[in-house]
C-alpha positions in Angstrom: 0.0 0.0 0.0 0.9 4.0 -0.6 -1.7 5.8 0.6 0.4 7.3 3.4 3.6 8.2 0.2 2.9 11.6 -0.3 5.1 14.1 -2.1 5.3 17.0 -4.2 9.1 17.2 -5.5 8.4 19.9 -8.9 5.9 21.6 -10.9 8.0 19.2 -13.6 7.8 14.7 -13.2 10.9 13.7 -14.6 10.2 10.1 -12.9 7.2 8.0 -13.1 5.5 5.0 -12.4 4.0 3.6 -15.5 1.7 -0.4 -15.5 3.4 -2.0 -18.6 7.0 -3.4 -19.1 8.7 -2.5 -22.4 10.3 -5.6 -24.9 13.5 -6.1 -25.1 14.7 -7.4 -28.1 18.1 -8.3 -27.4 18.2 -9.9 -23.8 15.7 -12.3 -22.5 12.8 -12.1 -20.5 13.1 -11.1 -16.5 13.1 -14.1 -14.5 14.5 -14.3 -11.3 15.9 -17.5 -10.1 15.9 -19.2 -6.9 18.5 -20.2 -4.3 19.2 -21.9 -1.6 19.7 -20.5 1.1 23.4 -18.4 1.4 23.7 -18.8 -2.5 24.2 -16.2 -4.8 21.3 -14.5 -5.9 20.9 -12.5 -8.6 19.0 -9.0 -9.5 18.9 -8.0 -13.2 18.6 -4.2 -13.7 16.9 -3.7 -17.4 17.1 -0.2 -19.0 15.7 0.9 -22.2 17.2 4.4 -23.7 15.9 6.5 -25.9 16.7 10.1 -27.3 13.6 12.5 -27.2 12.4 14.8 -30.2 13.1 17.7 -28.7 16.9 16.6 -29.0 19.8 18.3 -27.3 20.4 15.3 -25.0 16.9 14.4 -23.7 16.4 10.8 -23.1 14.0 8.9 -21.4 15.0 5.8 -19.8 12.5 2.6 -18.8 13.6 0.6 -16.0 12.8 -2.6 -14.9 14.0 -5.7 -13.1 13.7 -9.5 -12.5 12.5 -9.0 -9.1 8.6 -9.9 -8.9 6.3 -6.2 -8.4 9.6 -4.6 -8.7 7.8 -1.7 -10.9 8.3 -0.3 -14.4 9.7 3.6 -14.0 10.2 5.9 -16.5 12.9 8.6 -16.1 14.2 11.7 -18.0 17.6 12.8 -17.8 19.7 15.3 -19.6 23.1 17.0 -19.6 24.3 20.3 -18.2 24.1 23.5 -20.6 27.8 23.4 -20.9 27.8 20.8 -22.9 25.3 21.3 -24.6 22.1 20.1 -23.0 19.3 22.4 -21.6 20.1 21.4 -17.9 16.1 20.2 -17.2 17.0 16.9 -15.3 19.9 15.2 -13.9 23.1 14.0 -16.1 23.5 10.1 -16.4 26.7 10.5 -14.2 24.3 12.3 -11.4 21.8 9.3 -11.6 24.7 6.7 -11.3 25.9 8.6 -8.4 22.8 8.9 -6.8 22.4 5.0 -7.3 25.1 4.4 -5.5 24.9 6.2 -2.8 20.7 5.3 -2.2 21.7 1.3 -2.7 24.2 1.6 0.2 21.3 3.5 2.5 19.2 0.2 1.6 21.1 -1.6 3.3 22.2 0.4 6.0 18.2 0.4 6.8 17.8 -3.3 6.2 21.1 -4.4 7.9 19.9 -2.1 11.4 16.8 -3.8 11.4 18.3 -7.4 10.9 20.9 -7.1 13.5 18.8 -5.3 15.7 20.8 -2.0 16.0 19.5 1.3 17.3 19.8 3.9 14.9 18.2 7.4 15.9 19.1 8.8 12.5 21.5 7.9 9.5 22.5 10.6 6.8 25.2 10.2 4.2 26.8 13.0 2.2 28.9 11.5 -1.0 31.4 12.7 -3.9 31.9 11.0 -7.0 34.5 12.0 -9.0 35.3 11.2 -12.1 37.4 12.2 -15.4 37.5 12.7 -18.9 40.1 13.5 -21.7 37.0 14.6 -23.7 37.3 18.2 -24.8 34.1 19.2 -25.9 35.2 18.1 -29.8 38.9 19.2 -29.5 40.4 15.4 -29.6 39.7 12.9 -31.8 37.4 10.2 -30.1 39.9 7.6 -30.0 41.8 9.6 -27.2 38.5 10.3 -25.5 38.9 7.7 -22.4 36.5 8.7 -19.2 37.1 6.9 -15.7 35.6 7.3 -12.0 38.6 8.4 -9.6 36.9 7.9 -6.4 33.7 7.5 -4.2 33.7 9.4 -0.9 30.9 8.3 1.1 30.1 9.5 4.4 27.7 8.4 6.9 26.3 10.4 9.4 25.2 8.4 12.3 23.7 9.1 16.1 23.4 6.3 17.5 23.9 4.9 21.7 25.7 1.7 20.0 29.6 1.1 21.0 31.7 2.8 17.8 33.4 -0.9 17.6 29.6 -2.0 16.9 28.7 0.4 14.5 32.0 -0.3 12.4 31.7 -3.9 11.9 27.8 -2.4 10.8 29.1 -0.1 8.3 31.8 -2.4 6.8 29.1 -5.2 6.1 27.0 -2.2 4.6 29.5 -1.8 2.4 30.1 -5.6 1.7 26.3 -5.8 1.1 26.3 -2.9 -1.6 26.0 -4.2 -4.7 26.4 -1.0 -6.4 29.6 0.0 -4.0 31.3 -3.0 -5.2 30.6 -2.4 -8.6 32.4 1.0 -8.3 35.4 -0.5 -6.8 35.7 -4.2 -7.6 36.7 -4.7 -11.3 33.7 -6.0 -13.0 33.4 -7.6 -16.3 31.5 -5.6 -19.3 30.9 -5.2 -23.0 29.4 -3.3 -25.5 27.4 -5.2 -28.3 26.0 -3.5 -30.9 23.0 -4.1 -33.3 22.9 -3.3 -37.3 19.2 -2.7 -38.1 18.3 -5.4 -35.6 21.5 -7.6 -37.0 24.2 -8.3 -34.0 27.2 -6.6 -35.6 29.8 -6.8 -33.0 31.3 -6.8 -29.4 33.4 -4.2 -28.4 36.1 -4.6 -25.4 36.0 -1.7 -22.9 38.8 -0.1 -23.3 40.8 1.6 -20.4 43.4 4.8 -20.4 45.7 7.3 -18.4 
């Protein structure tokens, strides 16, 4: 139930709910398997992206997962005025940084309540940084290489708890994250791309100074 959710963010929605789940023509269907318990579980995060008519970087993107009643949400994003966008909703990068840091808060919130901890409040302030050669056209693409340099997360916490306590809490937050540890343990990834629905190729990621 949501009766009791009530919020009024903007004049503007940039995110929505919406009742029906896009295709996909590339991957297959969300299904979510299950384990035993203590096995490795695993969540699929599906995003369709698509550029907007009104064009200077507008795109909507449809998000769903493999996690039954998980939703279907629809959300604009843009780029910043420098570069070219109009500035109307938040970059990818700000959406990927705000990901990370509201996946860690999950389970801060469901870790407290599973180990019984008291927790009067919990606040976390974060940096991302990250870094481009890109110069807004003035090198040829092959040198543009873009990286994150670091994650500062910071959690705010009043608590009566012993400090030991709470450590051991935060470091299994962090252990937990599954968007933390894709940030800092190398993970695998590829781009593929399709030729008028044909599969053309794979791509390697590459890496640079």
């Amino acid at each position: 139930m949501t009766d009791d959710i009530k919020w009024n963010m903007s004049e503007h929605t940039i995110v929505r709910k919406v009742e029906t789940q896009p295709e996909q023509q590339t991957l297959p269907e969300p299904t979510l398997k299950k384990v035993k318990q203590g096995e490795r579980m695993e969540f699929h995060a599906h995003v369709n992206v698509e550029s907007l008519p009104q064009g200077k970087h507008l795109k909507k993107a449809t998000i769903f997962s493999n996690v039954p009643n998980g939703g279907v949400w629809e959300l604009i994003s843009d780029e910043g005025v420098a570069v070219g966008g109009r500035g109307a909703a938040p970059s990818p990068l700000m959406y990927f940084a705000a990901g990370l840091g509201l996946c860690l808060m999950s389970h801060v919130e469901m870790l407290a309540k599973q180990r019984d901890l008291k927790l009067d409040s919990v606040r976390l302030e974060q940096r991302s940084v990250f870094s481009t050669t890109l110069d807004l056209g003035g090198i040829h693409p092959k040198d543009v290489f873009g990286r994150g340099e670091r994650a500062e997360l910071n959690l705010l916490i009043a608590s009566p708890e012993p400090t030991d306590k709470l450590a051991d809490f935060v470091g299994w937050c962090a252990q937990a994250c599954m968007a933390l540890q894709t940030v800092t343990q190398a993970t695998p990834g590829e781009v593929q791309f399709y030729v008028n629905g044909q599969p053309a190729d794979t791509i390697a990621l590459a890496t640079g100074d």
